[in-house]
C-alpha positions as CSV (number, residue, x, y, z in Angstrom):
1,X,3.9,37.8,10.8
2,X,2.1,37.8,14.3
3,X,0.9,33.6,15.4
4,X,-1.9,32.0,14.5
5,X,-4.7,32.1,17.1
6,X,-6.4,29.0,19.0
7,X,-2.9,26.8,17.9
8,X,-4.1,23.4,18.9
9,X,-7.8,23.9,17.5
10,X,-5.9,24.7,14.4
11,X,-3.8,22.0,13.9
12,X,-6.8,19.6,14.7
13,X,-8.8,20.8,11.8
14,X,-5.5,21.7,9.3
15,X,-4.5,18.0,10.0
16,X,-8.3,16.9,9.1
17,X,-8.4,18.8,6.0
18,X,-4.5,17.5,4.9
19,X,-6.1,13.9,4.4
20,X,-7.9,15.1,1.5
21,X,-4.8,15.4,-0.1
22,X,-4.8,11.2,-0.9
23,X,-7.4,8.7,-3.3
24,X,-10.2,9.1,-3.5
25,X,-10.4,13.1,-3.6
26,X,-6.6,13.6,-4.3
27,X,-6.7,16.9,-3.5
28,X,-3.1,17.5,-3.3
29,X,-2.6,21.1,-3.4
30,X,-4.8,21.1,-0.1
31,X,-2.7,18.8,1.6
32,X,0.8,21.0,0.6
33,X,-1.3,24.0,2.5
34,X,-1.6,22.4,5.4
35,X,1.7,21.4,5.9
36,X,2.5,24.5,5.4
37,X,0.4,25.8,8.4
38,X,1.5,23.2,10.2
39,X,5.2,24.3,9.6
40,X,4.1,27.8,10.8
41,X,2.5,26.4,13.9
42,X,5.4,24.1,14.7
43,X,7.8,27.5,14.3
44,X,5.8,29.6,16.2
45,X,5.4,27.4,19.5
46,X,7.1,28.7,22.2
47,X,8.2,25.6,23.9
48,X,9.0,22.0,22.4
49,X,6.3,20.9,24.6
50,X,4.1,23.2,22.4
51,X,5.3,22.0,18.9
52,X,4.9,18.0,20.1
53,X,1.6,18.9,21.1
54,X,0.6,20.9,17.6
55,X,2.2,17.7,15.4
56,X,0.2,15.2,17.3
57,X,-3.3,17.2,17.3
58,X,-2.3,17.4,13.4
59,X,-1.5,13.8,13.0
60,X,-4.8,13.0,15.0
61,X,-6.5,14.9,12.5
62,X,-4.9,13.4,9.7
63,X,-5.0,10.1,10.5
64,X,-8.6,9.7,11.6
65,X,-9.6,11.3,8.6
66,X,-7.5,9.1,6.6
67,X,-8.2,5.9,7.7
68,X,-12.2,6.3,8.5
69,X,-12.2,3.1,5.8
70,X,-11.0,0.6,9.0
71,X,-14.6,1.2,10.4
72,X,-16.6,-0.4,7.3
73,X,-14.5,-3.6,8.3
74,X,-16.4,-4.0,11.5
75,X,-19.6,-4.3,9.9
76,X,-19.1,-7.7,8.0
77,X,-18.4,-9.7,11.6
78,X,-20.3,-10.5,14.2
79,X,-18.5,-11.1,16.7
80,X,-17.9,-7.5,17.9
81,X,-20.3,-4.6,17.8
82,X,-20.0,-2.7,14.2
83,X,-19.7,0.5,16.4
84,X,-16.5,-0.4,17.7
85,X,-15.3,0.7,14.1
86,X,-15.5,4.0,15.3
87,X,-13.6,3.8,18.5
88,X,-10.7,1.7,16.9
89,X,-10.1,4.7,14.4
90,X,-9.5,7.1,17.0
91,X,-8.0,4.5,19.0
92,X,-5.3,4.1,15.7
93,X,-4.9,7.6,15.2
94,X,-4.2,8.5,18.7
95,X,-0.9,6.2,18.0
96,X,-0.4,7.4,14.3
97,X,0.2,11.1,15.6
98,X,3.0,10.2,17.9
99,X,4.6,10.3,14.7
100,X,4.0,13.7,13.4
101,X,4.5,14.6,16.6
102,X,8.0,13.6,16.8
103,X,8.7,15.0,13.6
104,X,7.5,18.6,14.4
105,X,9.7,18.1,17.6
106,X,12.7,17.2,16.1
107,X,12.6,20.4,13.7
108,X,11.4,22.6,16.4
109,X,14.6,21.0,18.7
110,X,17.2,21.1,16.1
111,X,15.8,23.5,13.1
112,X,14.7,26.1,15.4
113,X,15.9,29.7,14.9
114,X,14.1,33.6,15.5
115,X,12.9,33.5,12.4
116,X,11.3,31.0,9.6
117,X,13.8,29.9,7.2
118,X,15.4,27.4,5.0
119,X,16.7,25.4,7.9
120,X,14.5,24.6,9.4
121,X,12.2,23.6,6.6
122,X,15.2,21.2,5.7
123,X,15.5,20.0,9.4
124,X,11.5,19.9,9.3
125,X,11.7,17.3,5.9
126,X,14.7,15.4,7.2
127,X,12.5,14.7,10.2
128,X,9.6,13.6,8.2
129,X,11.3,11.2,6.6
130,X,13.2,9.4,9.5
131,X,9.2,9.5,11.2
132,X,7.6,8.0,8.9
133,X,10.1,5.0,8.1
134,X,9.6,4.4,11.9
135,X,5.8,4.3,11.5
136,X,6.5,1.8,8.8
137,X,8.4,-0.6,11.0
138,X,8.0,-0.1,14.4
139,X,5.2,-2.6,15.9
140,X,5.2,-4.6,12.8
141,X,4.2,-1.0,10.9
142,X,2.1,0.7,9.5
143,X,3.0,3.1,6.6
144,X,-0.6,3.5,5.2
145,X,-0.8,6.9,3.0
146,X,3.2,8.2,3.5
147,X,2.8,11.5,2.3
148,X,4.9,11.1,-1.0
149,X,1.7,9.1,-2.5
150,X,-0.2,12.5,-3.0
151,X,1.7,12.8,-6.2
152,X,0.7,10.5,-7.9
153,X,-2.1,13.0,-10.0
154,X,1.5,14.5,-11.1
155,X,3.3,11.8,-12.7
156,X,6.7,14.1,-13.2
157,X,6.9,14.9,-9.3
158,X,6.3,10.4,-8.4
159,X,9.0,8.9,-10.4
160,X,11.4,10.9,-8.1
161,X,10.3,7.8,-6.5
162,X,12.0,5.5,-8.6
163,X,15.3,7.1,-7.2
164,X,15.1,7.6,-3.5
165,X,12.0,6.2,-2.9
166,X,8.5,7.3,-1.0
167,X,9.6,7.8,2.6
168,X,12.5,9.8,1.2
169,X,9.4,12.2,-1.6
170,X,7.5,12.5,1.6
171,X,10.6,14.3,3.3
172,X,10.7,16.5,0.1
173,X,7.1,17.6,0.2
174,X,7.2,19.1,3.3
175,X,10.0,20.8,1.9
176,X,8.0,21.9,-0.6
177,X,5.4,22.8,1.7
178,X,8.1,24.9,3.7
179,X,8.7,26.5,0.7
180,X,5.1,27.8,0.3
181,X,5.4,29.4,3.6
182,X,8.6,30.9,2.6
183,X,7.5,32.4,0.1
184,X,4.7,34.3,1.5
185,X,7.8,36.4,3.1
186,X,9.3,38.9,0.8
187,X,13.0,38.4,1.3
188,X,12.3,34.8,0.5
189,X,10.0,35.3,-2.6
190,X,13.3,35.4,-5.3
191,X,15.3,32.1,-4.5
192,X,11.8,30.4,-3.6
193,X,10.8,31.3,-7.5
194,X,14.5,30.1,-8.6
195,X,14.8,27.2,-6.6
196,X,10.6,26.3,-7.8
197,X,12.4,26.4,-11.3
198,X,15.3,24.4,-11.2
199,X,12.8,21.5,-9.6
200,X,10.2,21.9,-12.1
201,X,13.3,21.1,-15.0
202,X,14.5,18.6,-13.1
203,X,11.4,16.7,-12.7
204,X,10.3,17.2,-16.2
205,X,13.6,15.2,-17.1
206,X,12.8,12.7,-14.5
207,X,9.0,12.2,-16.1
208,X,9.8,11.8,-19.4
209,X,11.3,8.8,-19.4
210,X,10.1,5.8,-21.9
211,X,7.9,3.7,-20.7
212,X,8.6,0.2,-20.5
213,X,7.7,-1.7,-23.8
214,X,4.7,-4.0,-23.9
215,X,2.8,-5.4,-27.0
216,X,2.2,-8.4,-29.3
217,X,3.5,-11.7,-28.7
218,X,4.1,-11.1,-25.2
219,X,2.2,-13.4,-22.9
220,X,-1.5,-12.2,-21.6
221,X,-2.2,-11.1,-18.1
222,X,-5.7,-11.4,-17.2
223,X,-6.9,-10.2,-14.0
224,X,-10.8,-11.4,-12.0
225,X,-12.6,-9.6,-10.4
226,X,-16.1,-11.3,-9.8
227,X,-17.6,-8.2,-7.2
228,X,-18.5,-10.6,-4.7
229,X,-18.6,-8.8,-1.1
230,X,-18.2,-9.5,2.5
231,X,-21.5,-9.5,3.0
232,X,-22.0,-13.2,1.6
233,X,-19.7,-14.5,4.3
234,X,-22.4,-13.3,7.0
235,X,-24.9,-15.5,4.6
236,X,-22.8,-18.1,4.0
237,X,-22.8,-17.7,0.0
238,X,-19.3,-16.2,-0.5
239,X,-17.7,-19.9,-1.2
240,X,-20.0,-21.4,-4.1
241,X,-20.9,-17.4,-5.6
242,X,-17.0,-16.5,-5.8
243,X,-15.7,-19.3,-7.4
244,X,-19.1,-19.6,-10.0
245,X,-18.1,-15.9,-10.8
246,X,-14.3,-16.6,-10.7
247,X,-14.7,-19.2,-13.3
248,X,-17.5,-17.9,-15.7
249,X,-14.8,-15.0,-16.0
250,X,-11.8,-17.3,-16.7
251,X,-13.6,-19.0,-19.2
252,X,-15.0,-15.8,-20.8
253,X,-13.4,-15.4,-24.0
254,X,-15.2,-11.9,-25.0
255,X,-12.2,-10.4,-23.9
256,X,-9.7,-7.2,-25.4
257,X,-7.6,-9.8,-26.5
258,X,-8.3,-13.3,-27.7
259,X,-6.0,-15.6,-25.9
260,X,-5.1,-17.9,-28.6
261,X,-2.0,-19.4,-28.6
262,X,-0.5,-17.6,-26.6
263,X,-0.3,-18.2,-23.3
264,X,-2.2,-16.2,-20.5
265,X,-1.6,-16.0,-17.1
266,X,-5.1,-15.4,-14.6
267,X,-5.0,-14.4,-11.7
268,X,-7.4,-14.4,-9.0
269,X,-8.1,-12.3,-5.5
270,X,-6.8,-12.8,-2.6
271,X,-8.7,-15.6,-0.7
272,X,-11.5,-16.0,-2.8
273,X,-11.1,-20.0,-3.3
274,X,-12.6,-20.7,0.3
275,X,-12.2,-24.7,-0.4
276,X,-9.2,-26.9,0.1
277,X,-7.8,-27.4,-3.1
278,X,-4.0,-28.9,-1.5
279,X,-3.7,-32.7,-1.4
280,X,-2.0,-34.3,2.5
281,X,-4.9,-33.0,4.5
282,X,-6.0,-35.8,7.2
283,X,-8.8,-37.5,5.7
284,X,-11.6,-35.6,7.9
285,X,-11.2,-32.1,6.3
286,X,-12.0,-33.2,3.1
287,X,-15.8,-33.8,3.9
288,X,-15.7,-30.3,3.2
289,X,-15.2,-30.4,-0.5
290,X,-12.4,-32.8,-2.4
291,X,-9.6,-30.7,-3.4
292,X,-9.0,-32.3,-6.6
293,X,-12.4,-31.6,-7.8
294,X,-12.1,-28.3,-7.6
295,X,-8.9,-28.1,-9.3
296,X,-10.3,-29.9,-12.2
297,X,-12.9,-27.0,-12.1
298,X,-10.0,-24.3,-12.3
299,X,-8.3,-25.9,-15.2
300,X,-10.8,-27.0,-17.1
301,X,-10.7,-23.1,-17.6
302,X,-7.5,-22.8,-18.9
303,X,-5.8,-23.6,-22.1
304,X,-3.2,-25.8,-22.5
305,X,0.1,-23.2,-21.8
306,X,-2.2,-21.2,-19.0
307,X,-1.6,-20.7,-15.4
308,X,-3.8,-19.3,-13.0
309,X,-2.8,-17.6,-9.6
310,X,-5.3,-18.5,-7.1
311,X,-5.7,-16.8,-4.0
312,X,-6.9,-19.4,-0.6
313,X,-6.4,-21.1,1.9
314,X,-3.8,-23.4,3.2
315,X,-3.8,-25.7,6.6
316,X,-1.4,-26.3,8.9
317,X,-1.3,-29.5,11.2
318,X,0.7,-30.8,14.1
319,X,1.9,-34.6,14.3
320,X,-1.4,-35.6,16.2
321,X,-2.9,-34.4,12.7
322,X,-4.5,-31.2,15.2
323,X,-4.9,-28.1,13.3
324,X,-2.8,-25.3,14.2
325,X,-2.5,-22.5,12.1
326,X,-3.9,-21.2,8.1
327,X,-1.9,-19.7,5.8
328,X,-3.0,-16.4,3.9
329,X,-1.8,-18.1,0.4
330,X,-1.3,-18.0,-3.7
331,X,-1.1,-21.2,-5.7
332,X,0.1,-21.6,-9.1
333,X,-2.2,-24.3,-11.0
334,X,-1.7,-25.3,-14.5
335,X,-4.2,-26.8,-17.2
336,X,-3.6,-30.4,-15.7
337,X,-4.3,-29.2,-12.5
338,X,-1.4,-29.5,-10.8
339,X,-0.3,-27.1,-7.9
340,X,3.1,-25.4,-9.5
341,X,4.4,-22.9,-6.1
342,X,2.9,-21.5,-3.6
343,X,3.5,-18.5,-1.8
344,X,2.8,-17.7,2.0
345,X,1.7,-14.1,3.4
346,X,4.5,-13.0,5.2
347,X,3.1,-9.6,6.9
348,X,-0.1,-10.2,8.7
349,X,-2.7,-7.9,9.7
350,X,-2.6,-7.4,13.3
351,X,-6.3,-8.1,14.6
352,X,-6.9,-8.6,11.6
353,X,-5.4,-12.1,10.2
354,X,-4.1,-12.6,14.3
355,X,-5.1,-11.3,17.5
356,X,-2.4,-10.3,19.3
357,X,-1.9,-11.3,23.1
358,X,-4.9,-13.4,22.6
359,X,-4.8,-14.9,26.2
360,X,-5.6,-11.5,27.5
361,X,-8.1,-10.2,24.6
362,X,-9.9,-12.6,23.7
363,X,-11.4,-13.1,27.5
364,X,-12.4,-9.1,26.6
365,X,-14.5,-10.1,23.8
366,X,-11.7,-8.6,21.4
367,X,-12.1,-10.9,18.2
368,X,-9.8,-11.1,15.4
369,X,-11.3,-9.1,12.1
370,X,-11.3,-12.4,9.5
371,X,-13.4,-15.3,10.0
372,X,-12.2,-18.6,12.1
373,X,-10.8,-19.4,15.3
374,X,-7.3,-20.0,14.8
375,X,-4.8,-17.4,13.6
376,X,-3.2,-17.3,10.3
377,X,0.9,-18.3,10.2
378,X,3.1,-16.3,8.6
379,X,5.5,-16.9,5.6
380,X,9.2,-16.6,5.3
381,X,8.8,-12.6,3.5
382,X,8.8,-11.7,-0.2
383,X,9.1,-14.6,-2.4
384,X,9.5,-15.1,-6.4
385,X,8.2,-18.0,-8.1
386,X,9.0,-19.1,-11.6
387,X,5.9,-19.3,-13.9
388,X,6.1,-21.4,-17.0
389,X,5.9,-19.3,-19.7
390,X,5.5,-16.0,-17.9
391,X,9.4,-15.8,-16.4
392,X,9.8,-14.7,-12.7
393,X,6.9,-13.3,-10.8
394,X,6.7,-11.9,-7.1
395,X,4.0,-11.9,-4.7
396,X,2.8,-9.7,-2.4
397,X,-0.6,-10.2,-0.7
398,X,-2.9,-7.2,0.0
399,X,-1.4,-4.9,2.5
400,X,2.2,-6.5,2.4
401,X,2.4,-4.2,-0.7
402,X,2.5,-0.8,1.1
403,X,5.8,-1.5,2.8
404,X,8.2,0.3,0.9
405,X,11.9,-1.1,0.5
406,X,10.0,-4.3,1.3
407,X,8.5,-6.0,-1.4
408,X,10.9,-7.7,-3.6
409,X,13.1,-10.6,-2.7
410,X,16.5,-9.3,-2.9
411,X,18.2,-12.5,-4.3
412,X,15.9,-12.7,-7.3
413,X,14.0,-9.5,-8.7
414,X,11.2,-10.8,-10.8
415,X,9.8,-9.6,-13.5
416,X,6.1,-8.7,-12.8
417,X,5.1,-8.6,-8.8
418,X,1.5,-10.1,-8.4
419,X,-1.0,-7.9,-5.5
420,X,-4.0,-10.2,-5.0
421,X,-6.0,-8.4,-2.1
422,X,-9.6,-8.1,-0.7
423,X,-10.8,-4.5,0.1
424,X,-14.1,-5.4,0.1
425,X,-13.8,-4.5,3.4
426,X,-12.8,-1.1,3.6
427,X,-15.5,1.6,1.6
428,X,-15.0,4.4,-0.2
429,X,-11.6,5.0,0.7
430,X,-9.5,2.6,1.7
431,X,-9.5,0.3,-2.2
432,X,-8.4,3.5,-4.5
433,X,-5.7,4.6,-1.7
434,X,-4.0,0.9,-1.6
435,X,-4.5,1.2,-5.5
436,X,-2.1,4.2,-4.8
437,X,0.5,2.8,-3.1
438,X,0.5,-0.3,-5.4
439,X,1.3,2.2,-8.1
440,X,3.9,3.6,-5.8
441,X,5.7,0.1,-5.3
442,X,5.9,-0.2,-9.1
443,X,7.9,3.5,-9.6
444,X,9.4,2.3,-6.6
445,X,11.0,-1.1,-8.3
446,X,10.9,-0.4,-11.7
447,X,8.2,-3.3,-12.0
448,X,4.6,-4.0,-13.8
449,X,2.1,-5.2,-10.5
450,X,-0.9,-7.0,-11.5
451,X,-3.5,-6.0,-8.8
452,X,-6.7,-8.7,-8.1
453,X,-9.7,-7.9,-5.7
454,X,-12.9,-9.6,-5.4
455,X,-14.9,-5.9,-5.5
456,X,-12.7,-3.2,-6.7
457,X,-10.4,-1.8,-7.7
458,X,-8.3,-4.1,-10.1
459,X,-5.9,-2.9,-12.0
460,X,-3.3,-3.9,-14.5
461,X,0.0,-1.4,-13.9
462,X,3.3,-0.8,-15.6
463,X,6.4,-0.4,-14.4
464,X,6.1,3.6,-14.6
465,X,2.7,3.4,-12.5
466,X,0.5,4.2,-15.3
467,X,-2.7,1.6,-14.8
468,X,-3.0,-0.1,-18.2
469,X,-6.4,-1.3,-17.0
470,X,-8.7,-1.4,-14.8
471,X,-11.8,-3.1,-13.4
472,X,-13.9,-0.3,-10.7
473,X,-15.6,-0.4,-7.6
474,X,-18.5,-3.0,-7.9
475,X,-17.8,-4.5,-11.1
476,X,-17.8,-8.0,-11.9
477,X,-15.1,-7.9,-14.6
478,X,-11.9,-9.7,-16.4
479,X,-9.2,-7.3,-18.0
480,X,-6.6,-8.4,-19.7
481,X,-3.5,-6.7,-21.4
482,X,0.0,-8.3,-23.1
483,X,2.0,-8.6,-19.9
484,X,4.2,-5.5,-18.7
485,X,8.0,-5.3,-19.2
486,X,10.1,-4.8,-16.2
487,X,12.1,-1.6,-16.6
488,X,15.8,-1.8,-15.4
489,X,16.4,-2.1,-12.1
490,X,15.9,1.6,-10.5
491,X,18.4,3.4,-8.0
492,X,15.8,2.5,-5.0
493,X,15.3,-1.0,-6.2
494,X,19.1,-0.7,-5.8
495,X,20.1,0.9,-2.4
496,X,16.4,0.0,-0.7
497,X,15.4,2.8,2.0
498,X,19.2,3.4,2.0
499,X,18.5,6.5,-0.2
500,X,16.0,7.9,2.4
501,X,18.4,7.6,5.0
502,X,21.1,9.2,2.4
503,X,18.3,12.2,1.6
504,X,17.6,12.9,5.4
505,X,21.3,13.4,6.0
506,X,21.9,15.6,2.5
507,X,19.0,18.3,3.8
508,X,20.5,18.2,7.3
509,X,23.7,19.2,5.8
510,X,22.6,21.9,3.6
511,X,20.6,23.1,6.7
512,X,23.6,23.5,8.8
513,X,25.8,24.7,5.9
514,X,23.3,27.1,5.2
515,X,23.0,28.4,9.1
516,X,27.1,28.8,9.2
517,X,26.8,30.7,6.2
518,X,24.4,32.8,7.2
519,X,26.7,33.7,9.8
């Protein structure tokens, strides 16, 4: 098999085309053909300086493909020109690929041999996997789109999930990739075909497990979405437009299922109440708007066992009653309108919901993505509130939900985990990919996620990952469903990103068993 020509150009362009392989095109099979090539180009490079060089033009590729969404954001501020979009894509991805780029260097390094084989593909996934947990952690992380998610279209192959988790699935399909590439060389053709086999059973028994039960008498779940964009905080409309739309749909009883008596649960997006609606406030922020008004105005919505899940704002003072910090928050109301819980983002958005090493950026003209002049304050990590009437329930806002092995508060699973995000700001592209990896989290935990945004896409999921409803792109909607059963907890809601680490280790020992007995 003689080497590719123009390597670098190659894996440039491979590592474009691979993003296709994610929501909204979910072109999978694409994307396990351009691993593949990039397998072949990390084997062929003569020196590791070569193969670092291949991953990171691939992951450069890849990521600023895959995340062209980040650039819609920078059209609804004004602070910043909207061209900088642009520049703080590349600027992302030309971090991202240091990832790849370690990976392909650690299997070139340690999987290398005269010619392509099973090793090295093993050595290849078990470097995947230990690269892309570090992109999920290092620099508060950033696991947007781990590979595993391009499974989804293939139910079978993404409850593997729901034993050793996404990180640990992306590992195996570059295995799978690998195994592509093997098999375009003859000797390797037979135990490719028998090994192809023995997967396709296994995950066949994997994907047909029940799915978690869910029908009458069970509590409703109804989930807003009102389709009101960014663009009406430029205007100055979003506030008194959201929460019109936010209660006409509350109220709405043309619905799939009449509520009754039985008890619903409503949830709204993330942030979409922009009014104070907590009680302690010093007595100057409330010319803004009293909070128990709009309270009153939320439960006059709601029947007398209903609880709505509101996504807003909370304030944080100092003793000389000086603001210092907003929270990214959820609060629980019920018909009297009394605030239940509450439930802090814990993982902020870097220049997004803070701007980090503001002394020396903001004199640059760098400007924090979200409105406001004070950064948000972060909460003490996954949470689960009790619900009257609904049991347990988690919360994880907007992106906090793509951190796999991260979602859940260890001390007390709940039963349902509630997403409330805004993706109005991110296109085509980014709302049906962080769709994806909500879905993810549920085969992940063995746990229903209801998924609120003010403009697409909502979704009501199970605890297999199957979306029970749905409200698309640009539709001002409420769907509602019985409320999902938890399925027992699942191996990875057991042992975390444990069973990645234990994965990574398993193909490096098969690899070396496999060179010794090749000897």
């Amino acid at each position: 098999m003689s080497a590719l020509p123009r390597p670098r150009l190659i894996a440039l362009l491979t590592g474009a085309v691979s993003a296709t392989a994610f929501a909204p095109l979910d072109w999978w099979v694409a994307g396990l053909v351009c691993f593949a090539i990039l397998l072949r180009l990390t084997h062929e490079a003569p020196t590791l300086k070569q193969a670092l060089l291949r991953g990171w033009l691939f992951g450069l590729g890849h990521f600023t493909v895959g995340n062209n969404w980040i650039q819609h954001a920078f059209t609804y501020q004004d602070k910043m020109p909207a061209e900088l979009g642009y520049v703080a894509v590349v600027l992302l991805s030309l971090y991202l690929a240091v990832y790849p780029a370690l990976a392909m260097g650690l299997a070139w390094r340690f999987g290398q041999a005269r010619r392509l084989d099973v090793p090295f593909v093993l050595v290849a996934g078990a470097a995947w996997i230990v690269a892309e947990y570090l992109r999920g952690v290092l620099f508060t992380g950033y696991p947007w789109n781990p590979l595993g998610v391009i499974w989804l279209p293939v139910s079978g192959v993404a409850q593997i999930a729901s034993w050793i988790g996404t990180y640990a699935l992306s590992g195996l399909t570059v295995v799978v990739a690998g195994a592509l590439l093997l098999a375009s060389q003859r000797q390797w053709r037979f135990p490719v075909a028998v090994a192809v086999a023995l997967v396709l059973a296994s995950v066949s028994a994997i994907g047909a497990g029940v799915a978690a039960p869910s029908g009458p008498g069970r509590p409703i779940v109804r989930v807003l979405q009102p389709n009101v964009g960014q663009e009406t905080v430029l205007d100055g409309s979003y506030a008194q437009k959201a929460l019109t739309e936010l209660l006409r749909l509350s109220n709405d009883t043309a619905t799939i299922l009449p509520g009754g008596p039985v008890p619903r649960l409503i949830v709204w997006p993330e942030g979409t109440v922009d009014y104070w609606i907590e009680d302690g406030y010093p007595s100057a922020w409330y010319a803004k708007n009293d909070p128990r008004t709009v309270r009153a105005m939320i439960a006059q919505t709601l029947g007398p066992k209903d609880i709505a899940l509101i996504g807003g704002t909370g304030l944080l003072f100092k003793g000389d009653d000086k603001l210092d910090a907003a929270t990214n928050s959820v609060f629980a109301i019920d018909a009297a309108g009394t605030i239940l819980g509450r439930y802090d983002k814990a993982h902020l958005v870097p220049y997004g919901e803070y701007l980090p090493m503001r002394t020396i950026l903001e004199p640059l003209g760098v400007s924090r993505l979200v409105s406001g002049e004070i950064d948000f304050e972060p909460g003490p990590g996954p949470q689960t509130l009790a619900i009257p009437g609904f049991g347990t329930i988690g919360m994880q806002i907007c992106y906090e939900i793509i951190f796999s092995g991260q979602t859940v508060d260890p001390a007390k699973r709940p039963a349902i985990l509630f997403n409330p995000s805004n993706d109005a700001w991110f296109g085509a592209w980014g709302p049906p990919q962080h769709l994806a990896q909500a879905r993810m989290r549920a085969i992940e935990e063995g746990l229903p996620i209801l998924r609120a945004t003010p403009t697409g896409i909502s979704a009501i999921i199970d605890a297999r990952g199957t979306i029970v409803a749905a409200a698309g792109m640009g539709e001002s909607k409420a769907i509602e469903a019985p409320m999902p059963t938890a399925l027992p907890p699942t191996l990875f809601a057991r042992l975390g990103n444990l069973a990645a680490a234990i994965v990574a280790a398993l193909q490096l020992a098969i690899a070396i068993a496999f060179r010794r007995f090749a000897r």
